[in-house]
N, C-alpha and C positions, 0 to 999 in steps of 0.2 A: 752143280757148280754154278750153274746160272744162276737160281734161286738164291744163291749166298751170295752173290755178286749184285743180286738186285736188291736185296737186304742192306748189304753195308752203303749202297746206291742210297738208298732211303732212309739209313741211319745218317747220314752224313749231311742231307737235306735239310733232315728235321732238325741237326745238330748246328746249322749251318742260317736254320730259320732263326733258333733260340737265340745264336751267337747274335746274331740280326736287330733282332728286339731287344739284347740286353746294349748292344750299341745305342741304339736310337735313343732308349729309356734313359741309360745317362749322358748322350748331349741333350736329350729334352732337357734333364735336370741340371744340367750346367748351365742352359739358356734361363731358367726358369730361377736358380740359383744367382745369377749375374745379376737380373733384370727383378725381380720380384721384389716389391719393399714388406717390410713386415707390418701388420695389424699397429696400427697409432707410432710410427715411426720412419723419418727419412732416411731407411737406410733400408739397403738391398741385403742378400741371405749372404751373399760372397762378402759386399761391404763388414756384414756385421760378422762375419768369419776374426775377420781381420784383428777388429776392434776387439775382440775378447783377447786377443793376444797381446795389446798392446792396453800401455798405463802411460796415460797424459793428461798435458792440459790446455786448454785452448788459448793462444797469444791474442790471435786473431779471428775475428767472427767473420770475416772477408764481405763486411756490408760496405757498402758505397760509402764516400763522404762527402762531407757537404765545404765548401770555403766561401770566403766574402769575395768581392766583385776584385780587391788583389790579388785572390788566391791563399787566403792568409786562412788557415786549416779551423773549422768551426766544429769539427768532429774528426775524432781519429787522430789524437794526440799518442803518440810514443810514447813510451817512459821505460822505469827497469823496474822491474817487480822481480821480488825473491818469489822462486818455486822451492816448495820443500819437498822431498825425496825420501819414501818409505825408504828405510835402512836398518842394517843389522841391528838389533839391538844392543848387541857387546860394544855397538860404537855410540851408544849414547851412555857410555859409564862415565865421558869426563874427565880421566883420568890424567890428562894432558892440558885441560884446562879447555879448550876446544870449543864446547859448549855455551863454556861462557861468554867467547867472544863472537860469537855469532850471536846469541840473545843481548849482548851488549850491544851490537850493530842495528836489531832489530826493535830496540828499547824494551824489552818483556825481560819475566826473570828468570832465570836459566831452571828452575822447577817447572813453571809452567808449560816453556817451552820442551819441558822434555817430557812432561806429560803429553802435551799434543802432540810431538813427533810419534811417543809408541802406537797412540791409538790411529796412524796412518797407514792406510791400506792401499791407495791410492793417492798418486802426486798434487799436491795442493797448495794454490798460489796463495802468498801471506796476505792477509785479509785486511784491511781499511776501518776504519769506524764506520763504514755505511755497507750493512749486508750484502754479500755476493761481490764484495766492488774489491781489488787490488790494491795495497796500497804502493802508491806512487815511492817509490825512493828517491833520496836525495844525490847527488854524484859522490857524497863523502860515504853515506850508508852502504852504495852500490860499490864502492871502490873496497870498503875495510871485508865486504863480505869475499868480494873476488880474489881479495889478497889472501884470505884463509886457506882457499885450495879443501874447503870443506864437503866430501862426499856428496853429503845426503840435501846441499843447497846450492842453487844456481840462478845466474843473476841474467835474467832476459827479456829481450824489449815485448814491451805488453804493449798489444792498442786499446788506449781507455778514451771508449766511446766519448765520454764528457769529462767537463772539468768537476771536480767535487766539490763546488760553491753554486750560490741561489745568482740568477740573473734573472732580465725582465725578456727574453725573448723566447717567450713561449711558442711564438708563431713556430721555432725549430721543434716542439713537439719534446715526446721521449717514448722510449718503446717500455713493451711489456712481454711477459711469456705467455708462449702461444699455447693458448687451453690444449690443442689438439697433439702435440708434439711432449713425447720424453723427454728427459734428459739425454745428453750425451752420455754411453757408458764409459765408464771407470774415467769421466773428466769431471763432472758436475754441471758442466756448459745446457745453460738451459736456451733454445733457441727462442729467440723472440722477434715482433716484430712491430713496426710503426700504430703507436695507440693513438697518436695525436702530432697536428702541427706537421712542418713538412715532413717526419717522420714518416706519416702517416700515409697522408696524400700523392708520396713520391715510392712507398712501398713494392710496388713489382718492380721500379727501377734500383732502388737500392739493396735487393737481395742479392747476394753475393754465391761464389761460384765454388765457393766452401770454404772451409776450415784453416785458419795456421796454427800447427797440435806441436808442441816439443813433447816426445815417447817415449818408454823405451820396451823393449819387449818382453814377455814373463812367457814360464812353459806352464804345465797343467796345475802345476801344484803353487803356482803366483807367484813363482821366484824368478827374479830378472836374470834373464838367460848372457852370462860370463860374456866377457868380449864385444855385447853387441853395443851399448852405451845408450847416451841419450840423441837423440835423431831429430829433425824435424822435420816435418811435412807439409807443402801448402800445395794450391794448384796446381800455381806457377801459369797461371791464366793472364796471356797480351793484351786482353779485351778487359778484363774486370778483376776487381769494383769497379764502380762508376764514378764518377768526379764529377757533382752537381755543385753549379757558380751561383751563387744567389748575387742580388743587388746591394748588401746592406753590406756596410763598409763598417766593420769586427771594430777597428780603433773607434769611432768614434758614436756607435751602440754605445762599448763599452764608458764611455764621458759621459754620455748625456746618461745611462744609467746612473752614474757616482752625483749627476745634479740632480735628477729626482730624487732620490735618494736625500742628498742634503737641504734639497726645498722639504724635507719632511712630508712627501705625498707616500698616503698608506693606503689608498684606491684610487687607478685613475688610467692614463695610459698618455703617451706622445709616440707621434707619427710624422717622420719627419719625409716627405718627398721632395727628389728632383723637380726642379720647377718645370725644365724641359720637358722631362716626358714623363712624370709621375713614378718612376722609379720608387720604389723605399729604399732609405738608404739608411733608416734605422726606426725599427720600432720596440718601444717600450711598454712592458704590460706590469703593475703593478698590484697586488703583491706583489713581488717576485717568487720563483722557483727554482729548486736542485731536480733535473729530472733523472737525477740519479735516486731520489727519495720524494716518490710519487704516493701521496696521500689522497683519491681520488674525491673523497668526502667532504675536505678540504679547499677543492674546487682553486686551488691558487694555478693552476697549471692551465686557467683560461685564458686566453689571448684576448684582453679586454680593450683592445688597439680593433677589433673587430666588431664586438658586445655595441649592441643600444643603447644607446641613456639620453634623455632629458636635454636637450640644446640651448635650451632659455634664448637668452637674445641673437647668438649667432645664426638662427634660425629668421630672423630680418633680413640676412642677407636674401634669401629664398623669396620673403614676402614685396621687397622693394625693386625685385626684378619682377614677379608675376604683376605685381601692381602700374610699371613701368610699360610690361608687353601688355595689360588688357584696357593701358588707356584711361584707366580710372584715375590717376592722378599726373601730372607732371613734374616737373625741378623747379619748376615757376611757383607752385603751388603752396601759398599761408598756410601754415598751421598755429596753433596754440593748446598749449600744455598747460592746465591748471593744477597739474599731480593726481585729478580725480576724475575716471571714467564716467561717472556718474549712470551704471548699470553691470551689471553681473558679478561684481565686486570687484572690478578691475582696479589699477588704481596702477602709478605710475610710480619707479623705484625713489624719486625724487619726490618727496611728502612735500615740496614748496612749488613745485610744475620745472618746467622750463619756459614758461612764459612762449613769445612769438619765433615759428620754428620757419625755415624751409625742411623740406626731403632730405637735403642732406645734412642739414645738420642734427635732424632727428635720428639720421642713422648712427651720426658720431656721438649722439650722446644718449642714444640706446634707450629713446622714450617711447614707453610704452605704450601712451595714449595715440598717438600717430600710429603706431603701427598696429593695435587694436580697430580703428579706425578704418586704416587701408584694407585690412584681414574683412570685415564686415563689408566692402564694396565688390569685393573679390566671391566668387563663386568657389564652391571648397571645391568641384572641377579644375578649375583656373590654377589656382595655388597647388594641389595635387598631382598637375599638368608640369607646372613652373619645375618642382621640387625634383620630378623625374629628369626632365632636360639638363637638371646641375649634379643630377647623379646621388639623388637622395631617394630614398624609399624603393630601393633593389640594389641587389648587391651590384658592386663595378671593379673588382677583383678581376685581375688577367685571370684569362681561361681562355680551352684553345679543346676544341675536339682531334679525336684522329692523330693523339701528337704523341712520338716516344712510344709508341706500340698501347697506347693507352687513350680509351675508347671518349674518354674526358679528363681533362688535367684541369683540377681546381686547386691550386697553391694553398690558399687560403681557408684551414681548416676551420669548419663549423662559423663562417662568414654571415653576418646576419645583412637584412634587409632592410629593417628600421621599419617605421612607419610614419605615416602623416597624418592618415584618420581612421580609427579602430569600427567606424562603419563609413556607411555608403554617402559619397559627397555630396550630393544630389539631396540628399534630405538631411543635409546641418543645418540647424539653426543660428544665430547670426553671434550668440555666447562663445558656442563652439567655436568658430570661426574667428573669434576674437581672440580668445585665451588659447588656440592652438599658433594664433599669427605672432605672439611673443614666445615661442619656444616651450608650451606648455601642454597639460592634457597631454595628449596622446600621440603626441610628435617624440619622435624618437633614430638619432643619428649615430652612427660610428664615429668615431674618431678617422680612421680611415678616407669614410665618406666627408667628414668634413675638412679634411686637408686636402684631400682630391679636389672637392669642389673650392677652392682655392686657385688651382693651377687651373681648373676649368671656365676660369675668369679672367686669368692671364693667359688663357690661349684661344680667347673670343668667343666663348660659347661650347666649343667642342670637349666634350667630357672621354677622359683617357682614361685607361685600363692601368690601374697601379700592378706593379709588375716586381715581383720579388725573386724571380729563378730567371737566369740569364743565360745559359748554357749545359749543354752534357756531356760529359767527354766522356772515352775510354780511358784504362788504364793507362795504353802508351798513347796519350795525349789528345789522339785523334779525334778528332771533333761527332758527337754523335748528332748532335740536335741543338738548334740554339733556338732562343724562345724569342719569338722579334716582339716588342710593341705595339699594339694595337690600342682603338680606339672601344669606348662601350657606347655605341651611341644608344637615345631612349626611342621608344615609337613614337614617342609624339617628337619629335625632331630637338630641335636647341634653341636655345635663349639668342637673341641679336645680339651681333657683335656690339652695338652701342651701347650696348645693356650692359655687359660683361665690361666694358672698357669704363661704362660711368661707376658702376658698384666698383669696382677695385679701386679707380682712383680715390672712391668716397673711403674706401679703407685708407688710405693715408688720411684721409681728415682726424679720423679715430684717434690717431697717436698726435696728429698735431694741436688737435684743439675738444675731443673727444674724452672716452675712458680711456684709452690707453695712451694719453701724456706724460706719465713715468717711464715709458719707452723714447721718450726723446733724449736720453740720455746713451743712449745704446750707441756702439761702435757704429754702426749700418744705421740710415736709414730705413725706418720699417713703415707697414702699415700691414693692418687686421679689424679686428671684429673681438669684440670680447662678451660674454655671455653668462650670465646666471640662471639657472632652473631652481625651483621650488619643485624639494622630493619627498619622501616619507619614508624612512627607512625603519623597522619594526617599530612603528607607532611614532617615531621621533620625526618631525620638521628640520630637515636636512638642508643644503645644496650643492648644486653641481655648477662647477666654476670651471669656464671655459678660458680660451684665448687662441683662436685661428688668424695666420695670417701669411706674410708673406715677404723675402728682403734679399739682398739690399732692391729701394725702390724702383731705382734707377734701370737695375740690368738685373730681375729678380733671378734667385739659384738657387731658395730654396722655398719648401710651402711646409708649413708645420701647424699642426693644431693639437692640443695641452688640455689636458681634461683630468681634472682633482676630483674626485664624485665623495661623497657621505661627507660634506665640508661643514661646520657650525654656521647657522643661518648670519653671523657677526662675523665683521673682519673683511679684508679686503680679499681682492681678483687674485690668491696664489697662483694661480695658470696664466697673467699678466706678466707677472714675476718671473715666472719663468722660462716664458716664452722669450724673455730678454737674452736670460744668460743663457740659454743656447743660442740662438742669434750671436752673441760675442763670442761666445765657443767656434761657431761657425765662420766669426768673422777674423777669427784669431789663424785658423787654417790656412796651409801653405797650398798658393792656386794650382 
C-alpha cells in the first residue's frame, strides 16, 4: 500500500514537473512572441500575427513635420484620397450603372477601372501621375464619390508628405526606401527615410511613433469577416510626431521662387537672411525639384544655396578689408587704372581703365587693377586670414552638439567650405595672389557664405551662425527644444569694427555711383557688391554673375546674395537685376 502511495507520490511530481516546463516554455514564447522582430522587418512575431489578419492602407506614415517660422505646414498636407476596396465581383457587373459613376468621378473609363478593381487582392489608394503618390482630390471629386454610397470605395484624409510640383527648396531634402526594411504587409507602405536636406539631418527626430492604417479584417481563406467593417488605427501618441519650426517664411520662398523663375535663371541660387541675426528666411536653389520624383543622377535635388562657385568681384570685399587690417594701403591712397595690368594677363573689365582712383571708388567700380594690385602686397597668410574672420573658407552653418538627443545637429546638408587657395599660402607667387584677389583661380564661396558675410559687416565684424531650424515641439504643443542663435567665430579672431563699418558704407557707393546704379531706382534704398567670375563649363568660357548686398540702408532687414552661374560671357549683371526686384518684393511687405 505504501509503495502505491509513493508511486502515484512520484507520478504526480513528474506530472506536476512536465506541467511546470510546458508553462514556462509558453510564456518564454509569449515574451519571445511580443518582443522578437522578424529577420529584415520592424515588426514583432505577435505584431505580424495581427497584420496577416488584417488588409489596409496606410493614411499616415506618423513622421514628424516640418512648418515655416508662422507655422504654415511645409509637409504633411491633408487631402482626400479614394481607397479602393477588393469586392465581390458580382458587384462589378454595373448593372445599375454604379460603375460608371464612380470611374466618372475618378476621370478613367469604367473598363479600365473594372479591370483594376478584379485584379485587387488588397486595399489600394487611387494612384497620382507620380509612382506610389496618392492622387489628391478635388472637394467636387471627393463629394460626387461620398454621395454614391459605393461598397468597394472610400474617401479618406491621406497625409501627402509634399506638394506634387518642382520648388527651389532643396535644403527641405526628400526621403527614400530604406534598403533594409520590407514593405508593409498586405498595404504596399514601403518605409523610408530622410536621403537629403533637412529630411535627412533631422532623421532620428522626425521618425514617428507609427502608422495611421484604415483595415478591415479577413479570416483564413481572405475574405473580410461580415459585420466587422472598415476601422482605423493609429497610436494615438500625446508626444509625437514632432513639429520642427524652421526660419523660412513658406509665403515669400514661394515669391522670390516665381522671380527667379521669371528672371529666367536656369543655374544659380538666392539666399536671403535676417539682417539681425542671420536667420534664412528663404532659400532658393535652382534648378528646381519634385522630391516627390527624385532622379539622383540628375543631381537637380542639390542645394546650390550651399555648393561653391567662382565669386569674381564680390570677393574684393574680402581683399579691401585684409588690405585695410595689414596696413598695406589706406582710404587716402592714389590709385590709376589704365585697363591693363601689364603682367600675368591681368587686365581690367574696363578695356579704356578708370583712369585716377581712391579705395573706394575702386571698390565701387569693381577695378581690377587695384585690387590685383592690393592682392600682390598682401601675404596669401593675410588674405587667407581676412577671408576666415568674414566667414569664408569653412562652413558657418548653425550647429550645436549634444542638442535634441543628437550627438551633432548640422541643419545644413552636404554644406561646403569653399576655398581660398587650393595649396599652401606661404609659397604663392605673386600671379596667384593677383588673379585669386579679383575673385578668380581658386577662390571659391557659397551663396550662403556670402550673404552671411553681409550681415557680418553690418554687425561689426562678428560673423553669425545662419540658422534655419527654430524650434521642436511635441505633438501636444509642448515645447521640446528650441535652437537659440549663436555666433561662428574663426580662430584667427574678426575683422575691426572700422573695417566692417567702412566696407559696408563703401557698398552704398556701389549702387550710388558704382555697378550697381540701376538699383537707384529701387523702392529702398540699397547698397552691395556685384561680381563676375570667368568659368569653363565643358570646354565653354562661361560666367558667374553675382550681386550681394544689403537694404533698406538706413535701418538694414535684410542681407541677400543672387548667384546666376553657366551665364554667356555677353550681356549684363542678371543677379543685379534681380537683386532689385526682391528688394521691392521685400519692400512691398506688410511690417
Amino acid at each position: 500500500m505504501f509503495k502505491q502511495k509513493q508511486r502515484i507520490f512520484y507520478g504526480l511530481v513528474i506530472i506536476t514537473g512536465i506541467l511546470t516546463l510546458l508553462i514556462l516554455r509558453l510564456a518564454y514564447i509569449q515574451l519571445v512572441f511580443r518582443a522578437t522582430k522578424l529577420p529584415d522587418s520592424v515588426y514583432t512575431l505577435q505584431e505580424m500575427s495581427v497584420l496577416q489578419r488584417e488588409r489596409g492602407v496606410v493614411l499616415d506614415s506618423g513622421r514628424g513635420n516640418i512648418v515655416d517660422r508662422n507655422g504654415v505646414p511645409i509637409t504633411g498636407e491633408t487631402v482626400s484620397a479614394a481607397v479602393l476596396f477588393p469586392i465581390d465581383k458580382k458587384a462589378l457587373g454595373n448593372e445599375d450603372g454604379s460603375i460608371d459613376k464612380v470611374a466618372g468621378a475618378l476621370g478613367i473609363e469604367t473598363a479600365k477601372l473594372t479591370t483594376m478593381w478584379n485584379k485587387l487582392s488588397v486595399p489600394a489608394l487611387w494612384q497620382g501621375p507620380l509612382k506610389n503618390t496618392p492622387l489628391a482630390l478635388s472637394p467636387r471629386q471627393a463629394g460626387r464619390i461620398a454621395d454614391l454610397h459605393f461598397s468597394g470605395i472610400e474617401v479618406l484624409p491621406y497625409t501627402q508628405r509634399y506638394v506634387n510640383k518642382v520648388s527651389g527648396m532643396q535644403w527641405l531634402g526628400f526621403l527614400s526606401e530604406r534598403p533594409d526594411q520590407k514593405h508593409m504587409p498586405h498595404t504596399g507602405f514601403a518605409f523610408k527615410e530622410g536621403a537629403a536636406g533637412l529630411e535627412k539631418t533631422l532623421e532620428p527626430l522626425l521618425r514617428g511613433a507609427g502608422q495611421t492604417t484604415a483595415y478591415y479584417s479577413v479570416d483564413g481563406t481572405n475574405r473580410a469577416i461580415p459585420g466587422t467593417g472598415i476601422q482605423l488605427k493609429s497610436p494615438n501618441n500625446s508626444y509625437y510626431p514632432l513639429r520642427i519650426r524652421t526660419t523660412i517664411d513658406l509665403s515669400l520662398q514661394q515669391r522670390i521662387e516665381a522671380l527667379v523663375q521669371k528672371a529666367g535663371m536656369k543655374e544659380g541660387a538666392v539666399v536671403l537672411l535676417d539682417a539681425n541675426n542671420a536667420d534664412v528666411i528663404a532659400m532658393v536653389s535652382r534648378p528646381f525639384y519634385n522630391p516627390l520624383d527624385i532622379h539622383p543622377q540628375q543631381g537637380v535635388w542639390n542645394n546650390r544655396a550651399v555648393q561653391a562657385a567662382a565669386p569674381g568681384s564680390i570677393f574684393k570685399t574680402v581683399v579691401a578689408a585684409a588690405a585695410l587690417e595689414a596696413g598695406v594701403t589706406s582710404i587716402d591712397e592714389p590709385f590709376y587704372c589704365t585697363g591693363k595690368y601689364g603682367k600675368y594677363g591681368l587686365s581690367c573689365w574696363k578695356p579704356s581703365g578708370h583712369g585716377a582712383l581712391t579705395l573706394q571708388k575702386a571698390f565701387a567700380e569693381s577695378c581690377n587693377i587695384v585690387f590685383a594690385e592690393l592682392s600682390e602686397r598682401l601675404t596669401g597668410e593675410e588674405l587667407e586670414r581676412t577671408a576666415s574672420k568674414m566667414g569664408l573658407g569653412r562652413t558657418v552653418g548653425w550647429e550645436a552638439k549634444n542638442v535634441a538627443g543628437m550627438a551633432l545637429l548640422k541643419p545644413f546638408d552636404h554644406e561646403e567650405a569653399g576655398t581660398i587657395y587650393s595649396s599652401d599660402a606661404a609659397s604663392l607667387d605673386g600671379g596667384t595672389r593677383a588673379q585669386s584677389g579679383i575673385g578668380q583661380r581658386d577662390v571659391r564661396v557659397t551663396p550662403l557664405q556670402a550673404a552671411n558675410m553681409v550681415v557680418t559687416l553690418l554687425h561689426g565684424g562678428q560673423v553669425r551662425a545662419p540658422r534655419i531650424l527654430e524650434s521642436i515641439s511635441y505633438a501636444n504643443g509642448q515645447l521640446m527644444e528650441a535652437f537659440k542663435p549663436h555666433l561662428s567665430p574663426s580662430n584667427e579672431g574678426s575683422i575691426r569694427r572700422e573695417t566692417a563699418r567702412l566696407i559696408s558704407g563703401w557698398m552704398e557707393t556701389v549702387v550710388t555711383e558704382g555697378t550697381g546704379k540701376q538699383l537707384l531706382k529701387a523702392k529702398w534704398k540699397l547698397a552691395g557688391k556685384s561680381g563676375t567670375a570667368q568659368v569653363t563649363v565643358q570646354g565653354r568660357q562661361r560666367n558667374n554673375q553675382w550681386f550681394i548686398g544689403y537694404g533698406p540702408v538706413d535701418r538694414p532687414k535684410y542681407a541677400v546674395a543672387v548667384l546666376f552661374q553657366d551665364m554667356p560671357t555677353e550681356g549684363s549683371n542678371q543677379a543685379t537685376v534681380l537683386f532689385g526686384e526682391i528688394m521691392n518684393l521685400l519692400a512691398s511687405q506688410k511690417s
